[in-house]
VOSE-426710 format. One record per residue: z negated, x, y of N, C-alpha, C in turn. Coordinates in pm, whole numbers, plus 50000, padded with zeros to 5 digits. Atoms other than C-alpha are relative to their C-alpha. Layout:
<sites>
ZXYZXYZXY
...
</sites>
This chain:
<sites>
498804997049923783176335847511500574986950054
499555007049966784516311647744500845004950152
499274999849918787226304347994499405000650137
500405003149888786796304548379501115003950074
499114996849899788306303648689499555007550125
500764992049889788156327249005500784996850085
499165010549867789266307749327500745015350132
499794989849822791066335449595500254990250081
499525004449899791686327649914501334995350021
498665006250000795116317049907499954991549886
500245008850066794036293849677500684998249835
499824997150148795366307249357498995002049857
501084995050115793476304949045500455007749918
499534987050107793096332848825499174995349911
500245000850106792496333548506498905008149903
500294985850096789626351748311499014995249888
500675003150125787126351248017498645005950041
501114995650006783556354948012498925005449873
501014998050112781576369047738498575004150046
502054999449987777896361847754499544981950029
500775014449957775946330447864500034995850131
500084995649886776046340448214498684999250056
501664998149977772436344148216499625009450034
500554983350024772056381448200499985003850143
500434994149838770926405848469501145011250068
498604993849972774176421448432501255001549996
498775003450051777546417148450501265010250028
498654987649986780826444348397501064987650059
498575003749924783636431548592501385007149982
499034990850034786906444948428501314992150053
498585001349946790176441948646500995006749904
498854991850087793126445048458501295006450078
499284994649989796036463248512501204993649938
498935002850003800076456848484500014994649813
499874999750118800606437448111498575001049952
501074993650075797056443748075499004984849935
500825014250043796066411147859499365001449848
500594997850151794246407447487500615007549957
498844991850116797326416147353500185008749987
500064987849999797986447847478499065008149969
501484990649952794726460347547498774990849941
500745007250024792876445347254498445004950045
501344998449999789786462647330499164996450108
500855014449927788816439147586498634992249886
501125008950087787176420847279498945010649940
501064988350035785426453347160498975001850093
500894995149900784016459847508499414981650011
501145017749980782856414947563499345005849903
500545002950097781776413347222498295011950005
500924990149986779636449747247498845000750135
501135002749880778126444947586499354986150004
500415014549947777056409047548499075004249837
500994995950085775356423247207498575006150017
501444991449914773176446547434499564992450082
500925005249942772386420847633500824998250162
499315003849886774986421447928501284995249993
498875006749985777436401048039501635007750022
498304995450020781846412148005500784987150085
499235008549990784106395648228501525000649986
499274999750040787646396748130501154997850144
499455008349876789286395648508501605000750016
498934996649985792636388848473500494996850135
499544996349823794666397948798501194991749951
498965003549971798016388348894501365002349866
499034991750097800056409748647499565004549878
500934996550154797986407448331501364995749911
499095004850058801286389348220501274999450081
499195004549966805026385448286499964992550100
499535012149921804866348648380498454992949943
500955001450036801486335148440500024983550024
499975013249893801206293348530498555001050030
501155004749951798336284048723500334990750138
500015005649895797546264849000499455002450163
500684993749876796656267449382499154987450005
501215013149998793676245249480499884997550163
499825000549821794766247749848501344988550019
499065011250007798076228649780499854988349898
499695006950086797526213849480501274996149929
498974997150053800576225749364499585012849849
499734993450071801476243049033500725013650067
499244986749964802416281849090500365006849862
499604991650072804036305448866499715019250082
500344984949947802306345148900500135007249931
500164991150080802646370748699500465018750063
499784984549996804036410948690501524995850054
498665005849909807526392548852499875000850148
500455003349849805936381749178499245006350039
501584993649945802636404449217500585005350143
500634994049894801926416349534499195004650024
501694990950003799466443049610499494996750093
500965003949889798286431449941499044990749961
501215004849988796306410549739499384999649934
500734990950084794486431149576498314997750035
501964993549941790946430949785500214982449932
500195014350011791436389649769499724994949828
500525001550109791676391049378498495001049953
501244990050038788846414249335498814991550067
501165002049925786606393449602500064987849918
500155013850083787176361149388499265002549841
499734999450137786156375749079498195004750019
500584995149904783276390749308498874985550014
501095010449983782196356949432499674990749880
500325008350061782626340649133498045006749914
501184992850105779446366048945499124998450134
501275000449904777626364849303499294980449992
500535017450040777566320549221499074998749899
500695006650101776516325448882498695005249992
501724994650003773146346449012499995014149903
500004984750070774106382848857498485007250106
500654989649896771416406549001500845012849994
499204982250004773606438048918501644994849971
498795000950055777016438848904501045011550015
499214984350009779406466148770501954998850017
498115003350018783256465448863500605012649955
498934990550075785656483348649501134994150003
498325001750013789396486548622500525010549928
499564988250100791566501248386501714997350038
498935003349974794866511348437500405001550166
499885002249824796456499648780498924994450047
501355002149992793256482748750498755001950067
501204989249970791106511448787500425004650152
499054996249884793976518549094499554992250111
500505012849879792796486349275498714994049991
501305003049973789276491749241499515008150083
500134990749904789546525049387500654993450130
499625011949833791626500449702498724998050056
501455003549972788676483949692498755004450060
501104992850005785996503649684500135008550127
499464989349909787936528249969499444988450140
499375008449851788266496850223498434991349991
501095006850049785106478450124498575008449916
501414991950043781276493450087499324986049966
500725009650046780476462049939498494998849901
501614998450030776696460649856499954993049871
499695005750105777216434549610500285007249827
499394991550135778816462749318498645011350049
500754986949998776466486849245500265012649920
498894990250018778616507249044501124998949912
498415002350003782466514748917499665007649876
499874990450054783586525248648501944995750005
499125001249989787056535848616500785007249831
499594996250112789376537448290501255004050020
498574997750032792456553648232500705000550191
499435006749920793576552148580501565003850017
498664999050046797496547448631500735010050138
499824988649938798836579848770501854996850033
499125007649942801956557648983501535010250011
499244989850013803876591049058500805000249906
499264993750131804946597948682500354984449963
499105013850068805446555248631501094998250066
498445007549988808056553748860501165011050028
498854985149947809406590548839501454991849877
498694999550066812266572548617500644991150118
499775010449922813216550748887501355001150097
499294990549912816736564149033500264999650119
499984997649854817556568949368500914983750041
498435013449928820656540549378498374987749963
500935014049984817686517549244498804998750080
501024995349894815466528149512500774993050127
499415007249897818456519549764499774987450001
499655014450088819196485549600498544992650070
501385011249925815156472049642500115002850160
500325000649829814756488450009501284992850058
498865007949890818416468850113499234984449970
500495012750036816856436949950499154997050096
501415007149962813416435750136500745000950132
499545002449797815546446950518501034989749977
499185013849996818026420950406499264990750011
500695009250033815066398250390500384991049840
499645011650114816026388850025499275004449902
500584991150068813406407349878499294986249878
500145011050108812356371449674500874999749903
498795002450131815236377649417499525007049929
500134992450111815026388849108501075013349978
499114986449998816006427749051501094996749892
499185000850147819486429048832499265010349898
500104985950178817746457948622498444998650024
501714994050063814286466148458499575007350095
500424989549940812326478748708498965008849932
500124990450082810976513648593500174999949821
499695001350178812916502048245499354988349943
500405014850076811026472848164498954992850082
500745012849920809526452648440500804993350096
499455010349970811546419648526498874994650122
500675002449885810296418648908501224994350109
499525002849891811506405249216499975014450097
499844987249940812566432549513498515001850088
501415001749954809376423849675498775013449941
501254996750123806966436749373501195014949997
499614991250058809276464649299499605010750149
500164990649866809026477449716498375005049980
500584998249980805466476249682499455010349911
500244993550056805236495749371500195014950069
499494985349937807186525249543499525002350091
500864994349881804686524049846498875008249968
501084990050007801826546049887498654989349968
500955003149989799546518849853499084997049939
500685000150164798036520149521500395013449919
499864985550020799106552649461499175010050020
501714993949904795506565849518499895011949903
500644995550076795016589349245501255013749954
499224992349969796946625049170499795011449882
500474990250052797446649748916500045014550073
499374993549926798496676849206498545001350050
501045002949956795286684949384500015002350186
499915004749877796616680649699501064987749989
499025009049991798056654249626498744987450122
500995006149905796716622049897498744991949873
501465008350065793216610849799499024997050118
500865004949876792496597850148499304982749953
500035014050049791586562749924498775003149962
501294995250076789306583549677498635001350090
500734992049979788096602549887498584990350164
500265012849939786676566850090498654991149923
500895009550115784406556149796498485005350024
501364997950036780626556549834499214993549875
500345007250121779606537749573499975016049858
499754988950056778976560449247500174992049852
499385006350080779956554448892500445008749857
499854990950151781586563748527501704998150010
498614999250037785326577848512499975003749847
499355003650167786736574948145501555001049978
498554998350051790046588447978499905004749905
499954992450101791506596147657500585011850005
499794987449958792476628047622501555000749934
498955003150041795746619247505501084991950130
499465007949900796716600947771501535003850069
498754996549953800676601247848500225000250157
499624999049844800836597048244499255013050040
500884989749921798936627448320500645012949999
499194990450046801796654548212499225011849951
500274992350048799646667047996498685006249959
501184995549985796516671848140498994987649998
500795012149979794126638048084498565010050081
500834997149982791136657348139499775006350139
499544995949884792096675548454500304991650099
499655011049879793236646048628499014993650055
501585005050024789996628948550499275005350125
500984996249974788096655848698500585001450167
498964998249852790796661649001499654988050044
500505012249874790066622949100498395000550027
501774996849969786066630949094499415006850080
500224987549914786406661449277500144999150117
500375008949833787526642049572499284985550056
501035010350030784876619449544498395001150103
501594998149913781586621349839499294996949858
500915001850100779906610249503500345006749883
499414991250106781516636149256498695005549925
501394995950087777986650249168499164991649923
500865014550040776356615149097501034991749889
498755010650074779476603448877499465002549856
500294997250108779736604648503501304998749931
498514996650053782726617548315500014999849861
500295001250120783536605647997501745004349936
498354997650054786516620447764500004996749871
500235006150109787326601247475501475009149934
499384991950091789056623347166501184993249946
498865003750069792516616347008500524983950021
499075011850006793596587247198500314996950116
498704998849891795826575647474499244989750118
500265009749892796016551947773499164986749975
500655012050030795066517847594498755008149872
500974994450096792446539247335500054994749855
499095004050166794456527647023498695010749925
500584992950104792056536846723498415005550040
501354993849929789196541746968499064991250084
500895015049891787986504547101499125001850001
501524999249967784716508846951499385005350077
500744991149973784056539547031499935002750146
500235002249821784856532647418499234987750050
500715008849950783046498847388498405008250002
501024996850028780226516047274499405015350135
500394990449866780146546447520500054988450117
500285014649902780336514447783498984995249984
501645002450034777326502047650498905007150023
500644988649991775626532847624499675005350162
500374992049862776356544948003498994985050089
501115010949911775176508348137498594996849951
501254999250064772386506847955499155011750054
500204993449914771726542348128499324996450176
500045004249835772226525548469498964989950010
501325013249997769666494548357498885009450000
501434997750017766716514948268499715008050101
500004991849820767576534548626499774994250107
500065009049857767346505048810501394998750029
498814998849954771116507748803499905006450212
</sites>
């Protein structure tokens, strides 16, 4: 396991972890999602540790909002920046993803698998919608974060409040309140949450899946069946984002038993079905 860096275009470095040698003929690419760092979401180390056992490479890609308050640096100014779940911006979402992208196309991957979990899984489906990138040969998607029900607490006056901020142009301040209760954002990050533009995914089945429904690429969706954003239904939602899928027949649907969004009590057993399906995809020729 070691550190690395993934250069975007705006010259921000991100931060992620590699488990393997970077030798292998294959490498998972896991985008994280809002908060989504060791800590939370220890089973990051379940899924490195387990796929680099079988023989393929885990990369650990932390995004923008894996943390609060992230430091790093830009390599365009040569200035120190401060990024985290304060400042994110989704517009740069493809630019993360393509750094993380070129960094596994440098180190000579022949296969490479991008996953996201979470908002994660939200801005791989971006991805994947806007980009037929040849490079990924397939997705898998975990948990994905069903945006609707995160910011149904969100009230209307604090809905005014960000949209006067960003037409005031003062959308760089910090919100006075928790946005959706506990995320210390600027009005910026909070406008973009409430846009449509990561909002790809639906428990409603008309709900929009003009994003989904964009993806050629084919792949493994994954949820627990516990899962709190789904009001109820994990399994249903699952199958509702597959169903608008040109590749819905070619996919692979996995439902993991008695456990939730982060798979509390269930790392192995999702590192190990991870293992199991790519290991599938190797002896297929992926």
């Amino acid at each position: 396991m070691k550190k690395i860096k993934a250069d975007t275009k705006r010259g921000v470095q991100l931060d992620g972890v590699l488990f393997g040698s970077g030798k292998a003929d294959t490498v998972v690419i896991a985008i994280t999602g809002i908060h989504g760092n060791f800590y939370s979401n220890p089973f990051y180390y379940n899924i490195g540790d387990t796929l680099h056992s079988g023989g393929i490479d885990f990369i650990y890609a932390q995004t923008n909002d894996a943390f609060g308050q992230i430091r790093t640096k830009n390599i365009l100014t040569g200035s120190e920046e401060i990024i985290g779940s304060w400042n994110e911006r989704f517009c740069y979402t493809d630019e993360d993803i393509q750094a993380y992208l070129d960094f596994a196309e440098k180190q000579g991957y022949k296969h490479i698998i991008l996953e996201g979990h979470s908002l994660g899984a939200n801005k791989v489906i971006y991805y994947l919608s806007r980009h037929h990138d040849a490079r990924i040969e397939k997705f898998i998607l975990l948990s994905p974060a069903n945006l609707t029900h995160m910011i149904s607490g969100v009230s209307e006056c604090e809905k005014e409040y960000i949209h006067t901020e960003v037409e005031k142009k003062r959308g760089d301040r910090l919100l006075p309140f928790y946005f959706m209760g506990w995320v210390q954002c600027i009005a910026y990050t909070a406008y973009d949450w409430l846009s449509d533009m990561l909002n790809n995914v639906h428990v409603e089945q008309d709900g929009d899946f003009s994003q989904v429904s964009q993806i050629t690429h084919t792949g493994a969706l994954l949820i627990g069946t516990l899962d709190r954003f789904t009001y109820g239904n994990p399994s249903g939602f699952l199958k509702n984002i597959n169903d608008h899928m040109p590749t819905a027949d070619k996919n692979k649907l996995i439902f993991i038993e008695g456990t939730g969004h982060t798979y509390q009590e269930k790392e192995q057993k999702l590192a190990d079905l991870l293992l199991e399906t790519v290991q599938e995809w190797e002896i297929a020729n992926i």
